[in-house]
VEXTIZA-659303 format. One record per atom (N, C-alpha, C): residue number from 1; x, y, z. Coordinates in pm, whole numbers, padded with zeros to 5 digits. Layout:
N
<num: NUM | u: X | v: Y | w: Z>
...
This chain:
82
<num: 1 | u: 02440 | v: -01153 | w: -01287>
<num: 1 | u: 02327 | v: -01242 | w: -01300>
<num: 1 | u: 02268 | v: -01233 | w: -01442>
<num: 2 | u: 02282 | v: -01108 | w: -01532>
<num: 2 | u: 02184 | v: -01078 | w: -01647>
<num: 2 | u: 02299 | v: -01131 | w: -01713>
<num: 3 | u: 02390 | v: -01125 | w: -01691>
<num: 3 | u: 02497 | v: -01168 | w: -01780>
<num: 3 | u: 02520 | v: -01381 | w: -01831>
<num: 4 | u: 02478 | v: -01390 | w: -01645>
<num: 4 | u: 02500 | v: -01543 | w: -01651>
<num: 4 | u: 02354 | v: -01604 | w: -01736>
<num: 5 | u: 02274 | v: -01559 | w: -01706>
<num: 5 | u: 02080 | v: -01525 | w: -01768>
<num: 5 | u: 02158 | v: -01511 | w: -01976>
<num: 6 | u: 02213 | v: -01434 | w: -01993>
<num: 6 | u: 02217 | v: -01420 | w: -02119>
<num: 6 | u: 02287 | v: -01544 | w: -02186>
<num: 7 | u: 02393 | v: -01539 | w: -02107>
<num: 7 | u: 02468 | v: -01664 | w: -02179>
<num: 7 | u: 02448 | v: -01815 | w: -02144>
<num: 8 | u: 02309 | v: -01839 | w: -02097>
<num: 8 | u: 02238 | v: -01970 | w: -02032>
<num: 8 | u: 02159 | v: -01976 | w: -02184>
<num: 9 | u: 02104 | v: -01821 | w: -02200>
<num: 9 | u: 01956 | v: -01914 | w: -02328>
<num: 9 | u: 02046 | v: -01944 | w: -02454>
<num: 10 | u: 02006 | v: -02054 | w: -02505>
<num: 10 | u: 02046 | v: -02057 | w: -02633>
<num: 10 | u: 01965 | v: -01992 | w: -02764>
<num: 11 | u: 02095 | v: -01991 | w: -02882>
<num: 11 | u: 01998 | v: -01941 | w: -03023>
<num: 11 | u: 02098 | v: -01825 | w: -03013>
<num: 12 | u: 02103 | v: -01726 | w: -03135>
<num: 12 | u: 02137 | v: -01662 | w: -03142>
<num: 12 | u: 02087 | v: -01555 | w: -03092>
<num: 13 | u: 02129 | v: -01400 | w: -03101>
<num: 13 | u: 02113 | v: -01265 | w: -03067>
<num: 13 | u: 01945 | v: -01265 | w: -03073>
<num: 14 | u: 01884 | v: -01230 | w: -03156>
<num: 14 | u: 01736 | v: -01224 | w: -03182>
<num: 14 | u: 01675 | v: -01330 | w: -03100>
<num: 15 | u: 01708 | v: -01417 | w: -03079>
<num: 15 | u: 01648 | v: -01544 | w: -03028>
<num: 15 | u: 01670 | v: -01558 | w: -02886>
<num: 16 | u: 01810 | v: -01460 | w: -02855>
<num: 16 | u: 01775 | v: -01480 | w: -02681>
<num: 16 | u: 01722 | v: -01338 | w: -02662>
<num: 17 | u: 01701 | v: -01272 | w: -02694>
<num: 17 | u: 01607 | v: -01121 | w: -02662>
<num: 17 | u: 01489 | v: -01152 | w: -02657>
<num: 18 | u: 01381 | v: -01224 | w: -02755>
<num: 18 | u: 01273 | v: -01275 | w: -02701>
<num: 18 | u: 01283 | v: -01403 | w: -02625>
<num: 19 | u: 01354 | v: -01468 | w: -02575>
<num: 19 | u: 01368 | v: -01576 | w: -02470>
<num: 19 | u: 01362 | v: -01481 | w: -02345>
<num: 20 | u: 01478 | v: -01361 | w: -02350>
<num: 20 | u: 01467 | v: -01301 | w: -02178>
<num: 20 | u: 01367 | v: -01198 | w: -02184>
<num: 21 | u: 01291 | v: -01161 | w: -02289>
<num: 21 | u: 01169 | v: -01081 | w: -02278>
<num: 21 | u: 01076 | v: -01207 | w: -02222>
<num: 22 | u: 01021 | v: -01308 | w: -02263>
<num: 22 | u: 00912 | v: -01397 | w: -02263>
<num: 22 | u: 00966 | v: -01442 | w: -02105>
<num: 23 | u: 01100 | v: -01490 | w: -02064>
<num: 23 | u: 01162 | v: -01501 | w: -01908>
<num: 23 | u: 01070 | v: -01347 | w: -01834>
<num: 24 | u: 01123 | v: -01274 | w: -01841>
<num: 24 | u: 01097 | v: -01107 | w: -01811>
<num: 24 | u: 00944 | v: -01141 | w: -01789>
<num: 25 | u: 00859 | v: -01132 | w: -01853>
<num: 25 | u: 00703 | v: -01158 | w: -01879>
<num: 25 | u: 00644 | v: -01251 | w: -01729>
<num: 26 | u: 00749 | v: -01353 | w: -01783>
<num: 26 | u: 00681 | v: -01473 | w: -01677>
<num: 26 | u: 00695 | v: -01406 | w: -01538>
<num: 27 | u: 00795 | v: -01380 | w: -01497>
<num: 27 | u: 00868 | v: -01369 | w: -01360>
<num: 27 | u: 00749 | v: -01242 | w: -01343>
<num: 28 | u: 00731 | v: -01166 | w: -01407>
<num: 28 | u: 00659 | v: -01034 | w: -01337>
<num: 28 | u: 00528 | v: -01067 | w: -01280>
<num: 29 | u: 00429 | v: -01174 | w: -01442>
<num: 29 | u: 00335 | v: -01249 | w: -01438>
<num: 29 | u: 00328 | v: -01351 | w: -01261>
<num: 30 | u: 00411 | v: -01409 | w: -01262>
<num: 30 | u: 00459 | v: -01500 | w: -01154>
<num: 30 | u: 00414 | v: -01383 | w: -01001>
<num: 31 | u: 00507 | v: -01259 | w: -01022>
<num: 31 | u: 00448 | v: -01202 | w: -00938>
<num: 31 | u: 00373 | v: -01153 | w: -00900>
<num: 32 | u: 00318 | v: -01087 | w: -00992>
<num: 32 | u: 00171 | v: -01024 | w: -00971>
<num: 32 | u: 00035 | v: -01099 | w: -00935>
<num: 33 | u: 00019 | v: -01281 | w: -01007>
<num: 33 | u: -00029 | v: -01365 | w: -00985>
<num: 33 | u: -00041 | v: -01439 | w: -00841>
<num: 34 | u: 00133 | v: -01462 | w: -00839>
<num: 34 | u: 00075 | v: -01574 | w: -00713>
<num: 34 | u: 00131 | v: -01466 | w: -00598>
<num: 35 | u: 00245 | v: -01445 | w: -00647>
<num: 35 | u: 00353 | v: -01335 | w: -00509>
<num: 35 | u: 00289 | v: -01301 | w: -00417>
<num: 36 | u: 00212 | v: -01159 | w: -00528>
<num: 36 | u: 00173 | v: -01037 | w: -00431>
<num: 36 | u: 00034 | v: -01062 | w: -00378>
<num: 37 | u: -00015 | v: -01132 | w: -00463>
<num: 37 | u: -00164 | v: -01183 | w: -00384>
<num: 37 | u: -00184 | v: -01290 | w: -00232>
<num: 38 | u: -00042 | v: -01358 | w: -00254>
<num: 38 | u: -00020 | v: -01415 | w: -00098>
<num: 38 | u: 00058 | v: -01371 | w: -00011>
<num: 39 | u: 00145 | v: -01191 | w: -00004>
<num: 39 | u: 00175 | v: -01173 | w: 00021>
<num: 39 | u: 00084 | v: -01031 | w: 00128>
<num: 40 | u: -00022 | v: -00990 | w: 00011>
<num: 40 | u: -00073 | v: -00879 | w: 00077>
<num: 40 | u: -00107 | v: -00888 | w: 00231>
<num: 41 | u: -00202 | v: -01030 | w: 00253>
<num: 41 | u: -00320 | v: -00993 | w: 00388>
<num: 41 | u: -00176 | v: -00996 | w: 00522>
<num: 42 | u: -00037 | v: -01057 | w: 00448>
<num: 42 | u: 00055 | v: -01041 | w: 00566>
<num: 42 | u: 00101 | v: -00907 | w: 00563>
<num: 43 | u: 00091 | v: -00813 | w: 00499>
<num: 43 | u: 00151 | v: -00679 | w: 00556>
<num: 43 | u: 00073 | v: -00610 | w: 00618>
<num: 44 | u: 00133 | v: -00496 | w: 00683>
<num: 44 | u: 00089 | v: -00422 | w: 00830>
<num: 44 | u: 00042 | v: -00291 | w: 00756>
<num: 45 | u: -00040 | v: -00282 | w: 00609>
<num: 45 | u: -00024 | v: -00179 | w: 00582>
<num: 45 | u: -00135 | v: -00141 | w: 00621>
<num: 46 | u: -00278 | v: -00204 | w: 00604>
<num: 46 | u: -00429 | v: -00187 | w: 00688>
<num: 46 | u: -00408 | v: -00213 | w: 00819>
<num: 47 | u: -00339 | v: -00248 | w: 00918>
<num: 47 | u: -00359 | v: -00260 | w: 01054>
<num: 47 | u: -00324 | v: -00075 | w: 01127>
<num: 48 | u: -00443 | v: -00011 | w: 01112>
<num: 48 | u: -00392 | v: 00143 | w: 01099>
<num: 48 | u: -00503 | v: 00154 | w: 01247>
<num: 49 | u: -00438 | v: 00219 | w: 01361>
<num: 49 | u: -00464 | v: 00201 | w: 01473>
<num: 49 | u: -00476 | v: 00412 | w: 01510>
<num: 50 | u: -00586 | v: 00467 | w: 01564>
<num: 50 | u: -00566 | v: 00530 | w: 01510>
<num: 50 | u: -00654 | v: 00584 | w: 01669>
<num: 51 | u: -00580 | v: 00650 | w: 01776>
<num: 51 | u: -00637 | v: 00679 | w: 01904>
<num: 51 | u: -00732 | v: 00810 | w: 01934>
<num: 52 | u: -00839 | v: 00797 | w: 01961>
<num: 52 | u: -00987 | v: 00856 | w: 01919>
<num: 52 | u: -00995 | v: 00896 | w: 02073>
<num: 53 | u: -00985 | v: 01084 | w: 02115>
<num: 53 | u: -00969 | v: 01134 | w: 02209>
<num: 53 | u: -01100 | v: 01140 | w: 02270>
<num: 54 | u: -01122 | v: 01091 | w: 02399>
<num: 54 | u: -01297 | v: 01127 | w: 02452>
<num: 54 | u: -01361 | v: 01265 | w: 02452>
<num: 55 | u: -01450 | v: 01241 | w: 02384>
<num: 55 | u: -01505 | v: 01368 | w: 02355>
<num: 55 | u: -01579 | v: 01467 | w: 02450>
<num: 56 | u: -01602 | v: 01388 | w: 02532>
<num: 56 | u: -01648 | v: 01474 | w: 02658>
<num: 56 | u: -01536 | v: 01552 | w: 02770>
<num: 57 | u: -01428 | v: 01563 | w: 02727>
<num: 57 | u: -01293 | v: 01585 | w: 02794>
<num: 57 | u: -01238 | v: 01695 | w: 02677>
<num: 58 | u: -01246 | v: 01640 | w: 02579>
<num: 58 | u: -01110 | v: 01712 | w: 02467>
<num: 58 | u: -01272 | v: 01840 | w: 02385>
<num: 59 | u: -01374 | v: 01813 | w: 02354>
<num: 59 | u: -01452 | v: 01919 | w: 02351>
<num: 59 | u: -01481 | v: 02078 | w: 02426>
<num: 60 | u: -01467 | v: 02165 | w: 02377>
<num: 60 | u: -01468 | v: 02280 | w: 02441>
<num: 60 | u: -01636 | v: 02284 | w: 02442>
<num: 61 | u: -01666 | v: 02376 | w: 02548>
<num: 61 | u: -01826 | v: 02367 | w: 02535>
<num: 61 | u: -01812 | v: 02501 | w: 02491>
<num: 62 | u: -01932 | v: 02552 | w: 02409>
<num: 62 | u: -01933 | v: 02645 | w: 02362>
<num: 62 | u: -02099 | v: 02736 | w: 02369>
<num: 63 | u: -02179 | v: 02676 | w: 02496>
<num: 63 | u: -02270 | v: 02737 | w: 02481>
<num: 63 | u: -02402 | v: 02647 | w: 02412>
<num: 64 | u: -02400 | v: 02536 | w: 02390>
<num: 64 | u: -02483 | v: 02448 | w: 02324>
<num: 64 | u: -02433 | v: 02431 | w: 02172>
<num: 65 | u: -02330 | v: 02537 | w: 02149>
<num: 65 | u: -02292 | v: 02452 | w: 01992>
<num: 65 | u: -02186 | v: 02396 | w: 01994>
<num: 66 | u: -02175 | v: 02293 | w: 01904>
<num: 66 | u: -02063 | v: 02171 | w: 01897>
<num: 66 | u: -01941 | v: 02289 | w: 01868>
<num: 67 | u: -01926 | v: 02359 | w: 01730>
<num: 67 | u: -01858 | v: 02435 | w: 01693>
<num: 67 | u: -01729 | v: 02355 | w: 01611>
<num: 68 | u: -01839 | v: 02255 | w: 01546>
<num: 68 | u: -01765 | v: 02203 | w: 01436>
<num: 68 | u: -01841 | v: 02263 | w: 01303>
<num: 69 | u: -01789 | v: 02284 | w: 01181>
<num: 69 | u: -01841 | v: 02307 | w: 01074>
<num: 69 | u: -01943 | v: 02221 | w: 01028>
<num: 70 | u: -02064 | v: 02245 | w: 00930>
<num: 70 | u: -02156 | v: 02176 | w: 00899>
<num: 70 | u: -02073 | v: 02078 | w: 00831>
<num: 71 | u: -02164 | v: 01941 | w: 00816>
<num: 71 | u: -02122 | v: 01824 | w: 00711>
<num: 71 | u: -01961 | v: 01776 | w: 00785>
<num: 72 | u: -01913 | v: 01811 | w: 00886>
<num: 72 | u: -01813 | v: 01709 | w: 00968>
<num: 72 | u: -01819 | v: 01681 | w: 01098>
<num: 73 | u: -01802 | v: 01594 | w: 01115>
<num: 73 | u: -01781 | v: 01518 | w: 01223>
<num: 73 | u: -01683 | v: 01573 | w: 01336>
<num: 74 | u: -01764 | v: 01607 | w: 01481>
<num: 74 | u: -01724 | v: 01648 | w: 01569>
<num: 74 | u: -01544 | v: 01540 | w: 01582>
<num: 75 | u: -01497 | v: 01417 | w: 01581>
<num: 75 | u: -01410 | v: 01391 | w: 01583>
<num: 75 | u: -01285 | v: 01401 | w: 01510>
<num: 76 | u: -01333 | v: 01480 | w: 01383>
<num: 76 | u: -01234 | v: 01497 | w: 01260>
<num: 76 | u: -01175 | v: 01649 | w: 01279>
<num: 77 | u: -01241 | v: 01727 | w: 01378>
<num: 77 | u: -01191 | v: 01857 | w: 01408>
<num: 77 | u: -01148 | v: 01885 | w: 01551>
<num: 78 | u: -01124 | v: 01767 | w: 01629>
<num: 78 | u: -01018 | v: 01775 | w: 01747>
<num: 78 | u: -00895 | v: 01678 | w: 01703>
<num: 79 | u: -00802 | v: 01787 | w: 01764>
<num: 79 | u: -00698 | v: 01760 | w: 01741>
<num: 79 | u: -00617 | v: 01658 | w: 01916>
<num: 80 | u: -00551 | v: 01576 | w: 01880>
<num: 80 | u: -00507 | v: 01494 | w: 01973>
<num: 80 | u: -00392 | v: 01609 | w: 02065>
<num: 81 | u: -00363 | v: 01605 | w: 02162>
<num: 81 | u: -00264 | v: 01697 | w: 02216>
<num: 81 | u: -00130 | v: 01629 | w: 02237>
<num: 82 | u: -00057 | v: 01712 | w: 02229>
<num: 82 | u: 00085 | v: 01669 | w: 02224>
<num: 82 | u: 00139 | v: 01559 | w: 02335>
């Protein structure tokens, strides 16, 4: 393909190196512009589903303390079971 690409631009040596650089430019431009910006909201990469164990079941009681560390969240320190 880079081959059929080379011997498509005309002009000599110097003259098709900045033709398939300024080609090169566009196509990336092209993608980054229209591509990937209409491509993002279709991928599954934010659809992050993420199953949150009831806490009144998966909590150990401990006497009136949660027996999570200060500054976190009782759900970030149970672990889901196998």
């Amino acid at each position: 393909m880079y081959a059929w690409v080379w011997r498509t631009l005309p002009g000599p040596r110097a003259v098709k190196a900045l033709e398939a650089l300024a080609l090169a430019v566009a196509v990336v431009a092209l993608l980054f512009l229209v591509v990937f910006p209409w491509l993002e909201p279709r991928l599954p990469f934010n659809d992050v589903t993420v199953d949150q164990p009831a806490t009144s079941t998966s909590a150990p009681s401990t006497g009136g303390q949660t027996g999570t560390p200060r500054g976190s969240s009782p759900s970030s320190s149970v672990l889901p079971s196998p």
